[in-house]
N, C-alpha and C positions, 0 to 999 in steps of 0.2 A: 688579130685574135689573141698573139700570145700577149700584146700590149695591152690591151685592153683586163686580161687578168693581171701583169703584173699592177697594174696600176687598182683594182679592186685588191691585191691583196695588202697593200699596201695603206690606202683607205682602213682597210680593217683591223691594220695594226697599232696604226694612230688613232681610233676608236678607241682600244682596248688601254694604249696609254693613256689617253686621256682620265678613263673610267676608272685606272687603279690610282693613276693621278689625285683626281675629286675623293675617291676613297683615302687615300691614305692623307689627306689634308683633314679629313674628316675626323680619323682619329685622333691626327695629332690637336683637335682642336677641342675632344671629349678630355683625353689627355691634359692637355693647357688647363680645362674648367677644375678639371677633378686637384690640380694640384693646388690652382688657385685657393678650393675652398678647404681642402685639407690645412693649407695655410692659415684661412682664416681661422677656420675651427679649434686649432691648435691654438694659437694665441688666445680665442675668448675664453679657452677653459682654462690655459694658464693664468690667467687674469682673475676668472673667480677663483682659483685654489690660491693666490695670494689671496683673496678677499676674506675669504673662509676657508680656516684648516680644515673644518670637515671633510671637506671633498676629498683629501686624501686619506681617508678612512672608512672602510664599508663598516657601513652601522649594523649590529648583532638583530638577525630577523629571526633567529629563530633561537628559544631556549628551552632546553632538554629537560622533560620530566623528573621530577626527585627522583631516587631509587629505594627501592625501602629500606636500606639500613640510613638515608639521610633523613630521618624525622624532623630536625627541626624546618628543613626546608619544607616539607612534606607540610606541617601544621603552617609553616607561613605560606603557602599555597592555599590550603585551606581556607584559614583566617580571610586571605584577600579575598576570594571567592564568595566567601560568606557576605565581605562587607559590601562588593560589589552588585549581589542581588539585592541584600537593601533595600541598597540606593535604589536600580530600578524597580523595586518594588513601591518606594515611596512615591515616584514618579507616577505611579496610577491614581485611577482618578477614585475616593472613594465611594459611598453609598452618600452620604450629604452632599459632595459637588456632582453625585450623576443628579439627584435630587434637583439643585440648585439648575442643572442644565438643563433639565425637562421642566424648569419655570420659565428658566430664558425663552426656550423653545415656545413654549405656550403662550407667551407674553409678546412676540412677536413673530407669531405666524400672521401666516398672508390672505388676507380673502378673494374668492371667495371658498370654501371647502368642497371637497367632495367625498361628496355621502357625510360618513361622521370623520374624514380623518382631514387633519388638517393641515395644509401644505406651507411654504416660504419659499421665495425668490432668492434670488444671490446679494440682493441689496441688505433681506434683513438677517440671511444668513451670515453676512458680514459684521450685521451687528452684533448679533449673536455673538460671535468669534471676539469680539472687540471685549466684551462685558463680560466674558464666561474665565477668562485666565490664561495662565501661559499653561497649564496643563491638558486646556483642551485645544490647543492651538495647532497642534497635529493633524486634529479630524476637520479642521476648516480650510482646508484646501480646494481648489479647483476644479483639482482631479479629483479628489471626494464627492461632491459636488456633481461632476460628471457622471461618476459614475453609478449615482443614483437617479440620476437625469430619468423618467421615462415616454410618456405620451401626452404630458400637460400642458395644454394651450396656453400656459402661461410662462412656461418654464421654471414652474418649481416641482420642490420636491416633495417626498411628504414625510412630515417631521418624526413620523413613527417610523417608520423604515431609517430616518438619518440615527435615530436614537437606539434601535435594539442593532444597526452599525458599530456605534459608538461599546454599545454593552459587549458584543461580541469580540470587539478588538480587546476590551479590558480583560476579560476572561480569558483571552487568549494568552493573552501576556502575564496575566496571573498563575496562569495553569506552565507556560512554560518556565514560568522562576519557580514553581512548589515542582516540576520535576530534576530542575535544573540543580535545586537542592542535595537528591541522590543520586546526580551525575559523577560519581567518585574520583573519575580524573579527570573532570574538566573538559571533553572530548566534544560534547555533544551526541554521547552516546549512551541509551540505559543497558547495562549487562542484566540479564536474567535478577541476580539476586538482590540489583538496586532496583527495580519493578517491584518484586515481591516485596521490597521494605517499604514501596510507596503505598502498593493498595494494601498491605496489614495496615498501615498509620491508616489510612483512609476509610477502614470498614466505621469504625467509630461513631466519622461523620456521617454514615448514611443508613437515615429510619428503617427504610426497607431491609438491611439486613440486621435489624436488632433482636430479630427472633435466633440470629444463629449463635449456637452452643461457640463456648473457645474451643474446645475439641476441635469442632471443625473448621477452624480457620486456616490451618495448614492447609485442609484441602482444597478450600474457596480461593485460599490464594492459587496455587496450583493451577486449579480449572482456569483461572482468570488470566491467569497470565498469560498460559498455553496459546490463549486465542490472540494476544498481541505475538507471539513469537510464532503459530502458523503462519499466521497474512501477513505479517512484516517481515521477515526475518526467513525466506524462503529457502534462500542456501544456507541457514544454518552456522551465521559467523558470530553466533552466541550474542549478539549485539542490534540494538534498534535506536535511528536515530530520532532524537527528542522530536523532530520535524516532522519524520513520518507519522508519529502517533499525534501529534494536534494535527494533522492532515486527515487522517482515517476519522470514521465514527463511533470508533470501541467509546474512546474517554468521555462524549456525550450520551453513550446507550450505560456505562458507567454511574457517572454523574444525576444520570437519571432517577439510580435510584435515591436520590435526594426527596425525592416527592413523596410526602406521607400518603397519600393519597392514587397512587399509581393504579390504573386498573389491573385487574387479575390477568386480561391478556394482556397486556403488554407485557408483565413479567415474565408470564410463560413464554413470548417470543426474544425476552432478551437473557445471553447468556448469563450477563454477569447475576442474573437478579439469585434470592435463595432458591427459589423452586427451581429453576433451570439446574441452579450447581448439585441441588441435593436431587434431583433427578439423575443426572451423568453419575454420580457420586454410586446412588443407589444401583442403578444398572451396575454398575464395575461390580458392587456386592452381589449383587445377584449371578451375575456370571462365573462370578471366583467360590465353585460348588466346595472346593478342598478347604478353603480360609486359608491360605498361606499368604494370601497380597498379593499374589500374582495371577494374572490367567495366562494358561496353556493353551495349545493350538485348539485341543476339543473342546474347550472353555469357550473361546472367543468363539468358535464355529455356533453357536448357539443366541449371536449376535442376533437382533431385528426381527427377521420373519423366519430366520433358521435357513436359508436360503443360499449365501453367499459358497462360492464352490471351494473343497478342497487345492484347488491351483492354484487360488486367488490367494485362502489362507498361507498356504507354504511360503509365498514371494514375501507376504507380510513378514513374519517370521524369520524370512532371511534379509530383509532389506533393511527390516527397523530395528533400534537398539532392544536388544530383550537380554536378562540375565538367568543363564544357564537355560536358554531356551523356554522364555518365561517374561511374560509381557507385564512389566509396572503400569502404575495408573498413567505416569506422565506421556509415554509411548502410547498408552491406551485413549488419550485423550486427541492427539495428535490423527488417530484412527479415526475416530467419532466426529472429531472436524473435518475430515476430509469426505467422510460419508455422508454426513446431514450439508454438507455445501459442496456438492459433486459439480455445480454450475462455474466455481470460481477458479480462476488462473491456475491459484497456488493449489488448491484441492487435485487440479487438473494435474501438475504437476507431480504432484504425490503421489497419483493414478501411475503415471505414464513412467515413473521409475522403479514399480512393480512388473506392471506390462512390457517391457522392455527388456526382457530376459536376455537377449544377447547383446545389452551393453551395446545397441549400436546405435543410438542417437537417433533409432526410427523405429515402427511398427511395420513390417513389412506381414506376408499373408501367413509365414509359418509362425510369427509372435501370436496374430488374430487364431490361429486351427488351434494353437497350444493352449488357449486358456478356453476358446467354445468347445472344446473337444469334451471338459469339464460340464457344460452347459447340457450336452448330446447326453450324459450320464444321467445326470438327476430327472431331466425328462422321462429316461428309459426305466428310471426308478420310483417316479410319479405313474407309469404308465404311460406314458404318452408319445408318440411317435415324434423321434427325432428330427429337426428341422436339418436341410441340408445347408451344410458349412459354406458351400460354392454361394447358396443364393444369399445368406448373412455375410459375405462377405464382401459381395455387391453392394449391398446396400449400404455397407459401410463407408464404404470407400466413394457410391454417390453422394452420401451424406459429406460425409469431411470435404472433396472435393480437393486431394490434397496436392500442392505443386510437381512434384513426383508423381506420378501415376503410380507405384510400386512401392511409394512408401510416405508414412504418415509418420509426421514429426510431433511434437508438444505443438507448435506455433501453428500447423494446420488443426488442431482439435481445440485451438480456446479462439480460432479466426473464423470456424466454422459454426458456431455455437451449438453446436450437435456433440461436444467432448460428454456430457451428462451422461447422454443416450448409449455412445460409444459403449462407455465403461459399464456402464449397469449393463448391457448385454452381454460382455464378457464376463463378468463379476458373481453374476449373482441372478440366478433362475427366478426369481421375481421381479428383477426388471426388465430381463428379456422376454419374460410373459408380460408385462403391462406393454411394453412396446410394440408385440408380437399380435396384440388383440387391442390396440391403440380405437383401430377403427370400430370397434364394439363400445366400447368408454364413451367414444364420442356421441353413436347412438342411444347409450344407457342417459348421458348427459342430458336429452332433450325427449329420452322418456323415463320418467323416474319408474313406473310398476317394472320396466325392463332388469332395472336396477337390483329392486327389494327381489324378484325372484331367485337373481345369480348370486345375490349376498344368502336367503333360507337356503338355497344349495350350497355354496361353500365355493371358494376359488378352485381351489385343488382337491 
């Protein structure tokens, strides 16, 4: 018995030699490789740095902005910049070769049509590409190509869709070198005051605003601007990249008003037009009862439907830039955007750094009591039997649905798409009455005499 263990233990020691054996052979053979190619490595680069001295010199990747007492550097910064959009601006394609391309186009589309638009294949797209230049030799790719591809039993494409393609890139590239122009340092970034220098040069261009007075161009810039540094420029880093704004739709609702002819509502829905700015414009005058250019907290309280609560107004007041406790137009505008787009992120945002009273990166249920408590008042001063806080605040919290049972963040109120609803209930006794009587609207919706009776009685 005892022989029989000595001889297993024994077995099992020569095992475990063996095993650190194989191991340590294994190293030393990773070891062996690693030296090996260290060696080679070393020699090939020795080899090109005799070949080429550069190798032994890191090439300069980065050069430091002039400073402003270096002017001349500064104007040859400039200069080059200047010369370098030129160039790419030459590089587009003008109104005679887009011309000449919508003949190509025409000249060798494909049969048969559909309907009235007329399609081409890759064959004579190619020809197209061959005859048209080295200017349009970009847009005759492949992947262009593909990606106009859509349900044609032939596989083409349809030459109007490849052509207002082609117009859209040119615009694009035009519009990013006419901003690129009051890009001041070169960044890729517009600061507030190079915006303003673009859309003053720009009102010129556009018929729709040739009705407005120069008086009021400070302010039209102003209004206009506001609404690229709301939606773009959310945190406030005084700056918007050239990218963002040809990504967004401001510079097309802009551009718009190029059109002599624009209908009356479309103006009215678009900010930049005259009637929108001299509407905002107007309202600021009306509310500012003193004429000093500013409103005051009981000024502003007299916003919209006269509605919005005391709570709501104070966090305004204290959140946003005011002087000597006294709201300018541009803060005022910043207000009005975030009120008429209560739907959007940044609007949402804006809400939820008011509502946030204790600075704690959430709305928990004494954030929600502290601003309906406001809501429970004007009720009680309308007459009307206060709504209990408990069941508004259920509802809230089924609405948002937020990861926290306990607590609602920004990112549960713009995931939920109920942040609109949220805020007008706490905000302001008229949205928490159209919310509060949602299922009567709906009613009144599909019978109109229900309608005209509550409107000859009055809301409130």
């Amino acid at each position: 018995m005892a022989k029989n263990t000595a001889n297993e233990e024994l077995k099992r020691k020569l095992r475990a030699y063996k095993k650190g054996k194989e191991k340590k052979d294994e190293e030393t053979l990773k070891a062996e490789e690693m030296a090996e190619f260290t060696k080679r490595y070393t020699e090939m680069k020795r080899h090109q740095a005799q070949e080429d001295q550069s190798y032994q010199v890191i090439p300069k990747f980065y050069y430091k902005l002039p400073g402003e007492d270096e002017v001349l550097l500064q104007k040859l910064r400039e200069e080059s910049r200047a010369v370098f959009l030129q160039r790419r601006s030459r590089e587009l394609l003008d109104n005679e070769e887009l011309q000449n391309l919508w003949y190509l186009l025409d000249k060798h589309h494909t049969s048969p049509m559909v309907g009235e638009d007329q399609m081409i294949n890759y064959d004579d797209f190619l020809k197209v590409a061959a005859a048209s230049g080295t200017k349009c030799k970009p847009f005759f790719s492949a992947t262009v190509f593909a990606k106009l591809l859509q349900n044609d039993p032939y596989g083409r494409i349809s030459i109007m869709h490849f052509f207002n393609y082609v117009m859209r890139k040119v615009w694009l590239h035009q519009t990013r070198i006419g901003l690129s122009l009051y890009d001041v340092d070169g960044k890729g970034y517009l600061k507030e005051s190079d915006l303003e220098n673009y859309i003053l040069e720009l009102i010129p261009t556009l018929p729709q605003l040739d009705g407005l007075e120069k008086s009021f161009y400070s302010f039209y810039v102003c209004t206009a601007v506001r609404k690229f540094f709301f939606f773009l420029d959310p945190l406030r880093t005084g700056k918007i990249k050239i990218q963002d704004i040809l990504a967004c739709s401001f510079l097309d609702d802009l551009l718009e008003l190029r059109d002599e002819e624009l209908p009356k509502d479309a103006q009215e829905s678009n900010w930049f037009s005259a009637p929108s700015a001299l509407r905002v414009y107007g309202q600021y005058l009306n509310l500012d009862k003193d004429h000093n250019g500013m409103l005051s907290k009981e000024e502003l309280s007299k916003y919209g439907t006269n509605t919005l609560t005391d709570v709501y107004l104070d966090r305004v007041f204290q959140e946003c830039l005011t002087y000597d406790g006294e709201m300018d137009y541009k803060t005022y505008l910043d207000f009005v955007l975030a009120m008429e787009n209560r739907k959007e992120p940044q609007s949402l945002q804006y809400f939820f750094r008011l509502l946030d009273v204790q600075k704690r990166g959430y709305l928990n249920v004494f954030a929600l009591n502290f601003f309906f408590r406001a809501i429970q008042v004007q009720m009680q001063q309308h007459g009307q039997e206060p709504v209990s806080f408990a069941d508004v605040k259920d509802e809230i919290f089924d609405m948002v649905r937020p990861t926290d049972p306990l607590h609602i963040t920004l990112q549960d109120l713009i995931q939920s798409n109920h942040g609109e609803t949220v805020v007008s209930i706490l905000i302001d006794l008229n949205g928490f009455w159209t919310y509060e009587n949602r299922e009567v609207f709906m009613a009144e919706n599909n019978n109109p005499d229900a309608s005209n009776s509550r409107e000859d009685q009055g809301e409130f």
